[in-house]
C-alpha positions as CSV (number, residue, x, y, z in Angstrom):
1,X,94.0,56.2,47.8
2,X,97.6,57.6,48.0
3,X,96.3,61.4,47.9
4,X,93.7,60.3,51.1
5,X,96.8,58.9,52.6
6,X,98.5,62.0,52.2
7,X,96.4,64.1,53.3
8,X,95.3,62.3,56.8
9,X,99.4,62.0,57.6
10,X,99.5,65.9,56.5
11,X,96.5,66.8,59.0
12,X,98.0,64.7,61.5
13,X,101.2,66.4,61.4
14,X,99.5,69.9,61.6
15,X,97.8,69.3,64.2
16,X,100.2,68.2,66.3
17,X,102.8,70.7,65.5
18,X,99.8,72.8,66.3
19,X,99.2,71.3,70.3
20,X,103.1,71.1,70.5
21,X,103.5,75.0,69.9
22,X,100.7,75.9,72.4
23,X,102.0,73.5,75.3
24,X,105.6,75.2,74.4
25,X,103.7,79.1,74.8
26,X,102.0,77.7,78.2
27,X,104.6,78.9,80.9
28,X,104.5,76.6,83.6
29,X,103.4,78.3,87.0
30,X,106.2,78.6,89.9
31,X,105.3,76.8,93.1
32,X,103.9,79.5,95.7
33,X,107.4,79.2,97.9
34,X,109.7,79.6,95.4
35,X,107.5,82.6,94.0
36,X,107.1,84.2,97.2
37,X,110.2,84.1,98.9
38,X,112.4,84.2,96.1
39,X,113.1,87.7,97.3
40,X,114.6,86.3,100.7
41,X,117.6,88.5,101.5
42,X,121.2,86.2,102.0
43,X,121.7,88.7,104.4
44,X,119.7,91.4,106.2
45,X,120.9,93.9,108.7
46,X,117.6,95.4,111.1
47,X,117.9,98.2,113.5
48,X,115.2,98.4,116.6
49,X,114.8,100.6,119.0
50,X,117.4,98.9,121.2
51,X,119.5,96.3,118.9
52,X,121.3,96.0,115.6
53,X,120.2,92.6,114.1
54,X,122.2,91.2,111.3
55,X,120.9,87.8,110.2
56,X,122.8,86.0,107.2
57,X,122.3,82.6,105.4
58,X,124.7,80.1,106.0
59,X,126.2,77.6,103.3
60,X,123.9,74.7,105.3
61,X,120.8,76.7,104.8
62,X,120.2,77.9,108.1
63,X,120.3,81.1,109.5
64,X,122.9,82.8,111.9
65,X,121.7,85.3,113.7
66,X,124.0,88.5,115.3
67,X,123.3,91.2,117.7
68,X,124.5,94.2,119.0
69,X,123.5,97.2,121.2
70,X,121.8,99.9,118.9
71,X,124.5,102.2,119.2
72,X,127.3,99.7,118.8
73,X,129.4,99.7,115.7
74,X,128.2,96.0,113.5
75,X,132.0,95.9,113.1
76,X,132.4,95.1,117.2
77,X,131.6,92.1,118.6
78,X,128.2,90.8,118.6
79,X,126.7,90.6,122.3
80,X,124.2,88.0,120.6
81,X,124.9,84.7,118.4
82,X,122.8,82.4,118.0
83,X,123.2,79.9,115.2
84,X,121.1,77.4,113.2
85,X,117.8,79.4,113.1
86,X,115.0,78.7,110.4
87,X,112.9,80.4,107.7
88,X,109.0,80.0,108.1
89,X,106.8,80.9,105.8
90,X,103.3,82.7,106.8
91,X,101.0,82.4,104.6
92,X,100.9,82.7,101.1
93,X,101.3,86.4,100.7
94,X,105.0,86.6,100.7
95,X,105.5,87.2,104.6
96,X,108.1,85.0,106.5
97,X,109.7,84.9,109.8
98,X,113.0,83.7,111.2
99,X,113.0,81.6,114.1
100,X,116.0,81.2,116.2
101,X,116.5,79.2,120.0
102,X,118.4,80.3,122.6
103,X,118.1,78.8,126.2
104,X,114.7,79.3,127.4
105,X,114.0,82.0,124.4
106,X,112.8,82.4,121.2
107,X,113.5,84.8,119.2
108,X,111.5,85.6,116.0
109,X,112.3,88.5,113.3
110,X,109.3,88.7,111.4
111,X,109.4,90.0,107.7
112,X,106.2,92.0,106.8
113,X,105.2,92.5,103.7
114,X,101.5,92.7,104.0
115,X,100.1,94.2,106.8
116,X,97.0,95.9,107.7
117,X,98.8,99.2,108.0
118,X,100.2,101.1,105.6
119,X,102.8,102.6,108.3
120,X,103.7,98.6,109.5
121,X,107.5,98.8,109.9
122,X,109.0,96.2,107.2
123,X,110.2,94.3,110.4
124,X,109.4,93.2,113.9
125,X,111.8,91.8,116.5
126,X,109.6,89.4,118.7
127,X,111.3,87.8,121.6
128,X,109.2,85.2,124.3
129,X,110.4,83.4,127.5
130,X,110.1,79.4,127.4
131,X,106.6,80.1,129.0
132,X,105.2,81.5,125.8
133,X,105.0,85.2,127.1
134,X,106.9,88.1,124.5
135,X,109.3,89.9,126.4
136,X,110.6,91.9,123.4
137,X,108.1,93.1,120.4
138,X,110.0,96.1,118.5
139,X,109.9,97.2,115.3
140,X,112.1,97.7,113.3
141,X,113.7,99.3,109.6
142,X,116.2,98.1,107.2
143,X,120.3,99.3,107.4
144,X,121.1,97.3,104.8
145,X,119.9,94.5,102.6
């Protein structure tokens, strides 16, 4: 009766130590945001045809954002600040914009990691009038990241 004993608590044992190793192995899978934008730069400086961008991440989590002429030095003055701006994910594919109010415009820098063209600049200024109606759309490559 002892030996049956035994030997249940022994099986019993094993197979738990068993489930317990193979829910340890199982990694758990990272939530879509945090795997996809992850790579978010704190700070990310943009050239355009026309403008310097420079947008950075503030200690509150929102985003500042900084402009200057294209041929002006990013040590001058900005002609452009506008504070408080916000990261917005599209999709789930890793692309994301930042979103930034001024007066009667917004102004969106749009982060393109998949695009339909292989020769899709890795960033596009976007700028509309309180009407809805884009103003600005320039692409645009990475100074510095």
């Amino acid at each position: 009766m002892i030996k049956k004993i035994l030997l249940g608590a022994f099986c019993i044992a094993q197979f738990s130590l068993t489930y317990a190793t193979e829910i340890k192995n199982e990694s758990p899978k990272p939530s879509t945001v945090s795997a996809n934008y992850q790579k978010v730069p704190k700070t990310v400086i943009i050239k355009t045809k026309k403008f310097k961008i420079r947008i950075d991440k503030q200690p509150n989590g929102k985003y500042l954002y900084q402009s200057w002429a294209a041929n002006a030095k990013i040590t001058s003055k900005p002609s452009m600040i506008i504070p408080d701006g916000e990261l917005i994910p599209d999709g789930s594919g890793g692309n994301y914009y930042y979103e930034f109010v001024n007066n009667a415009f917004t102004y969106q820098v749009w982060r393109n990691y998949l695009t339909n063209s292989a020769k899709k600049a890795p960033y596009t200024l976007k700028v509309d009038d309180n009407t809805g109606k884009t103003i600005v759309n320039q692409d645009g490559q990475v100074v510095k990241n």
